[in-house]
Every structure is written in structure tokens, then in C-alpha cells.
C-alpha positions in Angstrom: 60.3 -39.8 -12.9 58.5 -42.9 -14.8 56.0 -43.1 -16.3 53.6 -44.1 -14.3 54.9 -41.1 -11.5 52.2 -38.6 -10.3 52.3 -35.6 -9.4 50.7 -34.1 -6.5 50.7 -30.0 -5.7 50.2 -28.5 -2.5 48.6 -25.1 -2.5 48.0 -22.1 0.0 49.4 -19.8 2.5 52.5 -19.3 5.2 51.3 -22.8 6.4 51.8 -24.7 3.2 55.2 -22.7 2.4 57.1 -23.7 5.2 60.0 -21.6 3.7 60.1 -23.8 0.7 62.9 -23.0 -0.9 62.6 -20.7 -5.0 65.8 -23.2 -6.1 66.4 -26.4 -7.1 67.7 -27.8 -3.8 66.0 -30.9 -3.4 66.9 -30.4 0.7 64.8 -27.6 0.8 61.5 -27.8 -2.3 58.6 -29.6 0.2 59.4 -26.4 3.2 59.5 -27.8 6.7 56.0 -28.1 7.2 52.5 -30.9 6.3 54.0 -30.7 2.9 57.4 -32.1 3.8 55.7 -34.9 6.1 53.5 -36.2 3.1 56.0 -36.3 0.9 58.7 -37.6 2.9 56.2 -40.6 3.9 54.2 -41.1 0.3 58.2 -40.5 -1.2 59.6 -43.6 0.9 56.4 -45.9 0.7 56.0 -45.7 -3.5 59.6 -45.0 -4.3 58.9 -47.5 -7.2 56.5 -45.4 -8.5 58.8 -42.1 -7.8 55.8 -39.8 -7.0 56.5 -36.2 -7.4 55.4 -33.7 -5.1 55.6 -29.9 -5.6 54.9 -26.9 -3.0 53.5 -23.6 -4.0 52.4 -22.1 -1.4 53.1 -18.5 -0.5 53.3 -16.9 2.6 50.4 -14.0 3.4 48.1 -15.5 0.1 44.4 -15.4 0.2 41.9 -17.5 -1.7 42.0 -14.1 -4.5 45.8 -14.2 -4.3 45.9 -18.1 -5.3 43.6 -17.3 -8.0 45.4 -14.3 -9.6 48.6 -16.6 -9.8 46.5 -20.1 -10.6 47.6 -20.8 -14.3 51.3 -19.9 -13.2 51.4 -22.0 -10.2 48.9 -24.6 -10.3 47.0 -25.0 -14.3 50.6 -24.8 -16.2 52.0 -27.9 -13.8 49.7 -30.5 -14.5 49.7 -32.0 -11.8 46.9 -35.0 -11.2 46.4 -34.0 -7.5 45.7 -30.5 -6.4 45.3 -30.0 -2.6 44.4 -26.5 -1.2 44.6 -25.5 2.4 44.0 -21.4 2.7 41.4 -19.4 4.1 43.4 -17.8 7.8 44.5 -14.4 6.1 41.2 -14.0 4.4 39.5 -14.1 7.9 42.5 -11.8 9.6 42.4 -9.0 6.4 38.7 -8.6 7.8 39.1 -9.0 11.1 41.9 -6.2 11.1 40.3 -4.0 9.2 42.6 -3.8 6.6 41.9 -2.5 3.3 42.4 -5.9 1.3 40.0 -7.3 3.7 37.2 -4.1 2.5 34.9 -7.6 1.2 35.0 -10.7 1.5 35.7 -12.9 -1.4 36.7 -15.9 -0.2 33.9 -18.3 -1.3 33.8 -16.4 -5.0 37.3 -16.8 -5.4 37.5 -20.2 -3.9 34.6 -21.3 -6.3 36.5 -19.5 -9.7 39.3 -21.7 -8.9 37.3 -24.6 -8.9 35.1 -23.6 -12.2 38.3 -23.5 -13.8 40.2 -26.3 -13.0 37.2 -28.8 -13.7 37.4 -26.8 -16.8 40.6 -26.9 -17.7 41.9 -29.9 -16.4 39.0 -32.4 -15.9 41.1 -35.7 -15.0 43.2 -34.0 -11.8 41.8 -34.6 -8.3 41.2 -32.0 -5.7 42.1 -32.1 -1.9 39.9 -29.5 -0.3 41.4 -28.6 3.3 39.9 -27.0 6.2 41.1 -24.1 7.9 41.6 -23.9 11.1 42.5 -21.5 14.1 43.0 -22.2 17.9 42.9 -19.4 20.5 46.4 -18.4 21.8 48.9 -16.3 20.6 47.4 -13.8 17.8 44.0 -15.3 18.2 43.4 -14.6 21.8 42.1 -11.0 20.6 38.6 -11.3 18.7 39.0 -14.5 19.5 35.4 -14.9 19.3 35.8 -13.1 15.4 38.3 -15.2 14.5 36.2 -18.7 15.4 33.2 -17.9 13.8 34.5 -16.5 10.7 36.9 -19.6 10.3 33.5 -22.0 11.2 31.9 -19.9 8.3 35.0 -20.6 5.9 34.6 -24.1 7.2 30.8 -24.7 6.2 31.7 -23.2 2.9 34.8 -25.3 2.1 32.7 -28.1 3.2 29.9 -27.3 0.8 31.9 -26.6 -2.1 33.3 -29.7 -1.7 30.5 -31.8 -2.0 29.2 -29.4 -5.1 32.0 -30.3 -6.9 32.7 -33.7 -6.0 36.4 -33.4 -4.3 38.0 -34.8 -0.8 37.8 -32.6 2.1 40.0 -33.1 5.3 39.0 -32.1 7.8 41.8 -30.4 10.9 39.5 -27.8 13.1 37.9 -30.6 14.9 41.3 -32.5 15.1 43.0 -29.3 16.5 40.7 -29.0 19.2 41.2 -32.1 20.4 44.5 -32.6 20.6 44.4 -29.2 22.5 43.0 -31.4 25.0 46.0 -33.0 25.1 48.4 -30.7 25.6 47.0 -27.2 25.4 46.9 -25.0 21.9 50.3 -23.3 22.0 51.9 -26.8 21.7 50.0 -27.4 18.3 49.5 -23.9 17.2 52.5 -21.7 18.5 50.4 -18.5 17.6 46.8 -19.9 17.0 47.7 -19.3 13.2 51.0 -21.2 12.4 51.5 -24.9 13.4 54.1 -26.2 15.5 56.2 -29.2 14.2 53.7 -31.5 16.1 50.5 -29.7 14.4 52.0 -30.2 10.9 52.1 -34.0 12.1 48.6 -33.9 12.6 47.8 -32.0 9.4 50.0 -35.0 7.9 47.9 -37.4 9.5 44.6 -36.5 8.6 45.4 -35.7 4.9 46.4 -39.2 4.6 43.9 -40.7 6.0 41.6 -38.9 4.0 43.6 -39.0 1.1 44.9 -42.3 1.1 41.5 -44.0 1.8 39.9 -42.6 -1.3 39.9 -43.0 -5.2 42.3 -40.6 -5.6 44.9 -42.3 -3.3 48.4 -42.0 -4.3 49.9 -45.4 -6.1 
């Protein structure tokens, strides 16, 4: 790294850990998913600058279980870009029933992160991603739960966003279209986990989004 290199951390669930791998093989840190794509083009296009790019997301986390680990995993890295995409097993613990899922505490937790990164590190960006869902696969069931309390997650990433002055990207939107074009198992194998060609969209837009901002990567 130089010293002008940045660093940029991707946070979240199963679709932000792409089976990143816990080592140091450099084949295997980004995962096989969004974060892999962004890295791979941002990597190639500012190799002068050697960005660095770290993944830590985890499989099965909600919004709580990102906080509990935050100083670990996100404070302690100091990283000048912080992107979050999470919210999908929030909305299934309810919608299953399941005992983690007894309240919901995804905007509470979601804004405690915030609080305390503004706090703590005042200079590093956010990227504040929307989640998204698209009905096939495990979704088909309570299909009609699983969109509204994803639009509600939506609204409420949205929102926070704007009260604490960060990017938002948004995908739900871009999902359903491109569902248009070749039907939602091809983008969203289970209406939960994207396929190779959905993390190419997720790619896309956070770049777009990203890239066209002040806190573009240099």
C-alpha cells in the first residue's frame, strides 16, 4: 500500500461473504460475489493508487449481529469507506417466526451503528445499500411478507441515509427490472442469494452511485 491507498470495507450478510476466505490467500479475501466485482474493477482501474479493499461480511448476520461485532470488524480497520448491504435475515427471523426474530430491531440497530461511526470515526464515508428480495425460490411463500417488510427496510435505509448524510444505492428497483429481462431465478437463484449475473448488477449500481459522488474512489 502507499500512501495515498484507501481503504474501502464491505459489510453484511451471506451476500456480501461470498465465502470469503478467514486466511491470507489473496485468491480467495473479496469472496465470489459484488465484493469481488468492485474490487477486481476499482483494483485494475487505480492500481497506481493500490486501493485496498476488505470483506467482512458473515453469512446469516443481521443489522444486531453487525453491531455486536462493529469495533472488531469495522471501527478497529479504519477504513475511509464503509459500505453496508444487510437487512434479508432480519425480515426472514420475523417472518419465520423464529425466536431471534421475537422484535424487530433493525432500524435501532442500523441507526447505533451509524451514531457510532460518525462518532468515532468522523472522516470515513458510508455506502448505505438497499436490500432487496425477488419472488422465487424461498420467497415464493409469504411472498407478500417478504416484499412489504423489505419495502419497509427499504424506506428506512433510505431515510437514514439522508439523516445522516451518506450514499444510498439503490438495487430493489434494479432487480425488478432486470427480472423483466430474464425472469427472477436468473438474477436471484432463491429470491435471497444472487446469481453471478445479480452480483454484476449489484456491482454496477454501487459504482455508479459510488463513483459519481464525493466519496469516489481515487
Amino acid at each position: 500500500m502507499t500512501k495515498t491507498s484507501k481503504t474501502v470495507l464491505f459489510q453484511g450478510d451471506s451476500i456480501t461473504d461470498g465465502n470469503w476466505g478467514r486466511d491470507n490467500d489473496l485468491n480467495h479475501i473479496h469472496g465470489h460475489g459484488y465484493v469481488y466485482l468492485i474490487a477486481a474493477e476499482l483494483g485494475f482501474e487505480l492500481a497506481e493508487n493500490q486501493p485496498q479493499f476488505i470483506n467482512r461480511g458473515i453469512s446469516g448476520n443481521r443489522v444486531s449481529d453487525l453491531y455486536a461485532r462493529w469495533n472488531e470488524d469495522a471501527i478497529s480497520l479504519r477504513p475511509d469507506l464503509i459500505s453496508m448491504l444487510v437487512g434479508v435475515n432480519d425480515a426472514g427471523r420475523i417472518i419465520e417466526g423464529s425466536p431471534s426474530g421475537a422484535t424487530d430491531r433493525f432500524e435501532k440497530a442500523y441507526r447505533n451503528i451509524l451514531e457510532e461511526t460518525k462518532e468515532v470515526l468522523p472522516q470515513t464515508g458510508l455506502v448505505l445499500c438497499e436490500p432487496f428480495v425477488l419472488k422465487t425460490g424461498a420467497t415464493v411463500q409469504n411472498w407478500d411478507k417478504w416484499r412489504q417488510r423489505l419495502d419497509e427496510y427499504s424506506l428506512i435505509v433510505r431515510q437514514l441515509a439522508q439523516e445522516y448524510v451518506t450514499l444510498f444505492v439503490p438495487l430493489q428497483e434494479a432487480f425488478d427490472h432486470a427480472a423483466k429481462r430474464a425472469g427472477a431465478e436468473y438474477w436471484i437463484w432463491d429470491g435471497i442469494h444472487p446469481t453471478t449475473a445479480g452480483h454484476q448488477l449489484i456491482s454496477r449500481e454501487w459504482l455508479r452511485v459510488v463513483q459519481n459522488s464525493p466519496l469516489a474512489i481515487r
